[in-house]
N, C-alpha and C positions, 0 to 999 in steps of 0.2 A: 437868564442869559440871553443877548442879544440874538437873533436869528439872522443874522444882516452879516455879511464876511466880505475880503475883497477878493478871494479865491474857495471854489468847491472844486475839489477832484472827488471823481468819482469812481470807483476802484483801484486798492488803496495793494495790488502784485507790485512787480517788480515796476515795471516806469512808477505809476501812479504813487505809490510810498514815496518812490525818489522823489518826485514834484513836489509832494507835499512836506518834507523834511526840508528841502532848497529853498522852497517859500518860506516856510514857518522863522528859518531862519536870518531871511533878511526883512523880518518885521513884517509880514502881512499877516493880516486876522484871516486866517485858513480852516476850515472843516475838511474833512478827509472821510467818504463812504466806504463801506465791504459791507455786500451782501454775505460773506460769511465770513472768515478768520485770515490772520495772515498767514502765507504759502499754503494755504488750504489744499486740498489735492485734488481738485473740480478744477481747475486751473491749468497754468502755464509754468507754475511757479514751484515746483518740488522733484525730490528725484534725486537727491546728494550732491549734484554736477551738472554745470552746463559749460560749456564750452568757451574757451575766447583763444583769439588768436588774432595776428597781426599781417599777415601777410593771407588780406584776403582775395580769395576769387571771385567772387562774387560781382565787382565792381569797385574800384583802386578809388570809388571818391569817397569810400566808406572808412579811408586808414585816417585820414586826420580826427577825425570825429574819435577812431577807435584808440588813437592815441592819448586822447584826452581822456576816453574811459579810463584807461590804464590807470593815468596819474589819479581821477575821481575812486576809484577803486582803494589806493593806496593812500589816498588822504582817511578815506572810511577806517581803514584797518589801522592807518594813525591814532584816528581819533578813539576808536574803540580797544583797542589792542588786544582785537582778533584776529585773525587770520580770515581771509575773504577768498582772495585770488592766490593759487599754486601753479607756479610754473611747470611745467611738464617736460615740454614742448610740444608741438603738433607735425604728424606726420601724412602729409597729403600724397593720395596714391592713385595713381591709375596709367594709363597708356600717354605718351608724351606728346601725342596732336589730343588731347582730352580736354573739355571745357575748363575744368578744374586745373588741374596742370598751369594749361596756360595763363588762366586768368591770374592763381598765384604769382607765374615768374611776372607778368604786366604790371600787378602791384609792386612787385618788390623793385621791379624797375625804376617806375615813376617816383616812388618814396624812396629808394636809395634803402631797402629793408634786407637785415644780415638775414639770410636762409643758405641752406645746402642741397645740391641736387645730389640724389645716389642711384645710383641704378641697382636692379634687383638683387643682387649679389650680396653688391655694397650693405645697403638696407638690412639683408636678412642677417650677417655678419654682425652686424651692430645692434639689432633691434632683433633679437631672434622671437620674438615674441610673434612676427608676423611672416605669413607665408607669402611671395610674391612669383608671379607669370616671370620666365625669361622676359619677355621684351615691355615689362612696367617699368617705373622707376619711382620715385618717392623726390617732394623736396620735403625736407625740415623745416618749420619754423623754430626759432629755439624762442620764441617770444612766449610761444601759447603755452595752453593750461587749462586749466577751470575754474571756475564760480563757486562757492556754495550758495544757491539762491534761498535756502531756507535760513541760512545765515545773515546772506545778505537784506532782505526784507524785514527779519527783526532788528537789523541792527536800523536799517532806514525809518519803520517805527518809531524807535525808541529814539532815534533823535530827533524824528518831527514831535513826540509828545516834549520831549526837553522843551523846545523852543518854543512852545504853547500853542500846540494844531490839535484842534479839534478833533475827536476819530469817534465815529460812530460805527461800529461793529452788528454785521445782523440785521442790517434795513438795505433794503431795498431800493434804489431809485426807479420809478417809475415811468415819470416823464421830465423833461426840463423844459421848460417856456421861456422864449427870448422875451423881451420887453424894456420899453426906456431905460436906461440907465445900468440895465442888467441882465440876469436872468433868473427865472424863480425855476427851483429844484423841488418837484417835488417827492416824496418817499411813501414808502407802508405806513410811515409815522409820524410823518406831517409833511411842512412847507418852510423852505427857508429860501433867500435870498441873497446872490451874489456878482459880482461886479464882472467876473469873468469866472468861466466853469471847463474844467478840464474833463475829457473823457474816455479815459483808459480803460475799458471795462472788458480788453481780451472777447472771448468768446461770447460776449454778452451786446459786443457793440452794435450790434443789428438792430437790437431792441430798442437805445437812446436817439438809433441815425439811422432813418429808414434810407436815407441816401447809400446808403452802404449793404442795405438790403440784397440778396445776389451776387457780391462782387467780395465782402468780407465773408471769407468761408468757412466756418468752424470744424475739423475733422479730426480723428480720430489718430494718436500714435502710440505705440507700444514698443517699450524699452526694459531689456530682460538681463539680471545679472549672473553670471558664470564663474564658480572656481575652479584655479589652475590646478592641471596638473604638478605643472612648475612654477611655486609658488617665485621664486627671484626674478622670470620675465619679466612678472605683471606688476612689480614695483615700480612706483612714480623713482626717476631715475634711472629704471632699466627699462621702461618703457615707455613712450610718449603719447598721447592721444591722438585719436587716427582718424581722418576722413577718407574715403574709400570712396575711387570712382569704379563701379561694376559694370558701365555701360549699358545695356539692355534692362538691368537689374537694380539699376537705381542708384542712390549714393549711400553708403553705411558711416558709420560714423559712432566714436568709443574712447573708454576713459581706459588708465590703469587701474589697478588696487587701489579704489580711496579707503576703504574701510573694511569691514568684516565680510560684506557681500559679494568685494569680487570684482569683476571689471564686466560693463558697462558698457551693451551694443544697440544699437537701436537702427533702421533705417527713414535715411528723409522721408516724409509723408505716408510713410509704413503703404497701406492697400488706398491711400487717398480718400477714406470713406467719411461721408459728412456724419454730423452729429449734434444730436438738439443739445443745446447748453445748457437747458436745464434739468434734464434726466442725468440721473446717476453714471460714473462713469460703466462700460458697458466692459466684462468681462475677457480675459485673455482668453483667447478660439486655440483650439488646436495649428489652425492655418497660422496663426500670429509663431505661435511656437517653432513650426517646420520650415518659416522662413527665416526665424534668426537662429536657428540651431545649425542650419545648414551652409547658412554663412561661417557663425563660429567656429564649427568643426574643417570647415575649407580654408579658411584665413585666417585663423588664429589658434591652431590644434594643440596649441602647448598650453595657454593662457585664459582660452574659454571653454574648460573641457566638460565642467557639469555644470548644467543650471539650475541655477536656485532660487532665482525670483523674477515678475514680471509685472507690470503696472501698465497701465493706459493713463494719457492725460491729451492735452489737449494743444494741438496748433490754429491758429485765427489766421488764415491764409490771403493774403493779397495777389490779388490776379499778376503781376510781374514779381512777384514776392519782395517788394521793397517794404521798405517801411512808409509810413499815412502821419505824418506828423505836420497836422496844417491846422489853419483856424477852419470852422466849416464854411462854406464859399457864400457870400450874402449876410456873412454875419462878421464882426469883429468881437465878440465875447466868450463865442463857443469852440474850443481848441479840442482838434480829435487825435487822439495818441494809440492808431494802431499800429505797433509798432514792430511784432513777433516775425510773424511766418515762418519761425519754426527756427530763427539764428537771431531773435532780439536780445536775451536776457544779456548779453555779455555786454551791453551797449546799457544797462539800465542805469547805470551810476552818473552818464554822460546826456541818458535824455531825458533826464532828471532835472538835470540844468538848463537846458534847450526847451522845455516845456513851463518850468520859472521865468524864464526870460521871455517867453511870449506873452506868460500870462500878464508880467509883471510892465513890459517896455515893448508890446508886441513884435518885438524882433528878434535876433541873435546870433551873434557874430562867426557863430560856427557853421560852416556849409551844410547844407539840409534842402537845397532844392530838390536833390533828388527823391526826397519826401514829401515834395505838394502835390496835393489835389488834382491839378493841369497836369502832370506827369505822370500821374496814373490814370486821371480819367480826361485826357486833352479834348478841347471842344466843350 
């Protein structure tokens, strides 16, 4: 078999599979790397749930993009006829001069996005699942929901092997070398050659792009499941998934009942503590336990009463927490897809396509400025 491809992605998580399934399927001869397995749990990529929602605070240039996820999401569960994305809704909470707060109503503004505002009352009335301050309020999005990423990434898989992608499981990328016409890849297992080389590698990107050395942060998060006392709050239905602004205390954030285990709290950046990506994941602390226990039993005393399980895994952190989704600066072959910071995956179906399109016609018609290089590292 030839060694010579017109695309190599190189970690084969949640973007990276999508790139390589997008490619594969508009006819490019594509290779696809994992240094281990898909949704392996050294990752980005596991967990039952991650999050999507529509009316985001984060920055209102993120809803077009996320509106295409949407449709990308539900062409996948077309094509497979599985279930991928669940509507929920999403319930954002906090004080009403609150970063989050506002940034939601400025999205839904600009997009013209159906939400509901409720005030504390209101909220606990409807969604008894959740305890709120007199003077918080909640908006609803009724758009949001969750992911299965462990879903999602087999299914992405299995349809880049359909269309005839390459997937090398278990090797290593070492280094890449630019050079005439290309760039050479090489592995624990040899050398191959490619036209343009994508590089998704999550928590590993520091190692392929010493430029990113410093500034891509790999740390540590831990997210614990809890059964209800009252098993009917915690129903997808009777209750929606929640971003929590705590102020001082950070931002939490949480699914319903998806399964056997419970509902599902975790906070942004948990203690922000870095971590080598290539050591084992590092054990849940006592400390990890007393801070989402005592959110639970404060904010959700009906719906998170026992807990029952806890896992660490990992965020790849961008100094403004945007997404890195550019070619690397001086080059036109090498495309870098950090993409996470802790709210990528819901977006993976959609830079899937947007990192095809680079590879393939180095551009793409979807807005993504706010993902270049000069945006994060200006000058």
């Amino acid at each position: 078999m030839s060694q010579n491809f017109d695309v190599a992605v190189i970690g084969l998580g949640a973007m990276g599979s999508a790139a390589l399934a997008e490619l594969a399927e508009r006819g490019l001869k594509v290779i696809g790397f994992e240094r281990h397995y898909p949704a392996h749990p050294l990752g980005s990529s596991h967990g039952d749930s991650r999050m999507i929602r529509l009316a985001y605070f984060e920055d209102p240039s993120y809803v077009p993009i996320l509106q295409r996820a949407y449709a990308k999401w539900r062409e996948l569960e077309q094509r497979s006829g599985q279930e991928v994305l669940s509507v929920t809704g999403v319930l954002q909470i906090g004080l009403p001069d609150s970063d989050l707060l506002r940034g939601v109503l400025a999205s839904c503004a600009l997009h013209g996005l159906s939400h509901e505002v409720l005030d504390a009352s209101s909220t606990m009335a409807r969604f008894p699942a959740f305890s709120l301050d007199p003077d918080e309020m909640a908006i609803l999005d009724p758009e949001g929901g969750f992911v299965r990423p462990e879903i999602a990434i087999s299914l992405q898989v299995k349809r880049a092997a359909a269309a005839g992608a390459v997937m090398h499981f278990g090797e290593t990328i070492t280094h890449i070398d630019p050079g005439q016409g290309g760039v050479s890849v090489v592995s624990n297992h040899g050398r191959y050659f490619a036209k343009k080389v994508i590089v998704a590698t999550g928590a590993w990107i520091n190692q392929l792009v010493p430029r990113l050395q410093g500034k891509a942060k790999p740390i540590r998060q831990v997210v614990a499941w809890y059964h209800p006392k009252q098993a009917l709050n915690a129903q997808q239905g009777r209750m929606p998934g929640f971003i929590r602004d705590e102020g001082p205390n950070g931002a939490f954030f949480g699914f319903p009942a998806i399964g056997s285990d419970g509902v599902k709290i975790g906070r942004h950046l948990h203690f922000n503590q870095p971590l080598d990506p290539d050591e084992p994941n590092a054990p849940v602390e006592d400390e990890d336990f007393t801070l989402l226990d005592q959110f639970a039993h404060h904010r959700l005393p009906t719906v998170a009463s026992f807990r029952h399980k806890a896992i660490t895994c990992r965020y790849t952190m961008m100094p403004n927490e945007n997404f890195l989704i550019d070619f690397l600066p001086g080059t036109d072959d090498i495309i870098i897809c950090s993409a996470c910071s802790g709210h990528g995956f819901k977006f993976a179906s959609v830079i899937g396509e947007i990192l095809a399109d680079l590879a393939e016609k180095s551009t793409t018609d979807l807005p993504i400025g706010l993902f270049a290089f000069d945006h994060h590292f200006p000058g």
